[in-house]
C-alpha positions, 0 to 999 in steps of 0.5 A: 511531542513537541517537535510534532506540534510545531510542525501542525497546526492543531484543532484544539488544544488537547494536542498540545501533550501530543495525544488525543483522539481525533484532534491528534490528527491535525494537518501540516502547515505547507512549507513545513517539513515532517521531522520524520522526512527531514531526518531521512535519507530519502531523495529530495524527490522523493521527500517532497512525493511524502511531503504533499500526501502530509500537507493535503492531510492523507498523512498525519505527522506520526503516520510514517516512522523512520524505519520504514522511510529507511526501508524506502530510502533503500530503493533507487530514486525511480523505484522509491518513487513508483512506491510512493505513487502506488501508496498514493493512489489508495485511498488511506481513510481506512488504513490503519497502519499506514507503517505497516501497509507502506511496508506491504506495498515496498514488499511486493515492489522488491519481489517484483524486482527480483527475478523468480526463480521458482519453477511452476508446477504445470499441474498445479497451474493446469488446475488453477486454470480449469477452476478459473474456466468454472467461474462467472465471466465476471470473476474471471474478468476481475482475475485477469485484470489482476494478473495483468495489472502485475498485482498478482502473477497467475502463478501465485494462485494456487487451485485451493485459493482457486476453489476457495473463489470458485465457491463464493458467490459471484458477488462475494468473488468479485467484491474479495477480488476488488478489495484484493486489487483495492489494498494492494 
């Protein structure tokens, strides 16, 4: 769009109908602001947190559209900032819709504001544990890191997500419990 390409700086000219490959993905000039950004509702604060991740690359001008940057808007100024750092701190090069995972990442924020009112099954939980006690010390660390970083209360895991680990491989539990831990 030709809003967009003014606000970048382009690679190549095939940019200049907005589309094309990697040349589409082009850098925003410093000091220019996203079109998305400036249309929002977001705090100054929290605008300039996007803005930067835009001005370093991490973002391209049409990464983020304006219903998940409403969707942020909804949070208070220091939560909306907690969801920005913790969206900062993955590495996006292999995230293809940052949209949708910016979405996930406000998700989890908003559940872990809420308080939880369902009762855990102490069977369930009892089970969970014992399969966890049958796991390699290095999985079981890997889990407790989990739980303890707040990515995934002991709870949520229920035995058949459980067993499943139990199952794999020690190398396989703990490449699946570090790219959990990575993407979220």
């Amino acid at each position: 769009s030709s809003a967009t390409t003014t606000t970048t700086t382009t690679a190549t000219s095939s940019t200049a109908n907005g589309s094309g490959g990697a040349a589409a993905e082009a850098e925003i000039q410093v000091g220019s602001v996203v079109p998305a950004l400036a249309a929002s509702s977001l705090t100054p604060a929290v605008q300039a947190k996007l803005q930067v991740m835009y001005e370093s690359g991490r973002l391209g001008p049409d990464d983020l559209d304006a219903v998940v940057l409403a969707s942020l808007s909804r949070f208070d100024e220091t939560n909306a900032l907690a969801v920005v750092d913790k969206f900062s701190q993955v590495s996006l090069d292999t995230v293809m819709n940052k949209n949708a995972f910016l979405a996930g990442i406000m998700k989890r924020f908003r559940g872990n504001l809420q308080p939880k009112t369902a009762e855990v099954d102490p069977m369930k939980a009892l089970r969970a544990v014992q399969i966890e006690a049958t796991m390699p010390a290095s999985v079981q660390l890997a889990l407790e890191n989990i739980f303890q970083s707040g990515l995934c209360p002991r709870e949520e895991l229920d035995p058949g997500c459980m067993e499943r680990l139990a199952e794999l491989g020690e190398a396989d539990a703990g490449d699946c419990l570090n790219r959990f831990a990575m993407a979220n």
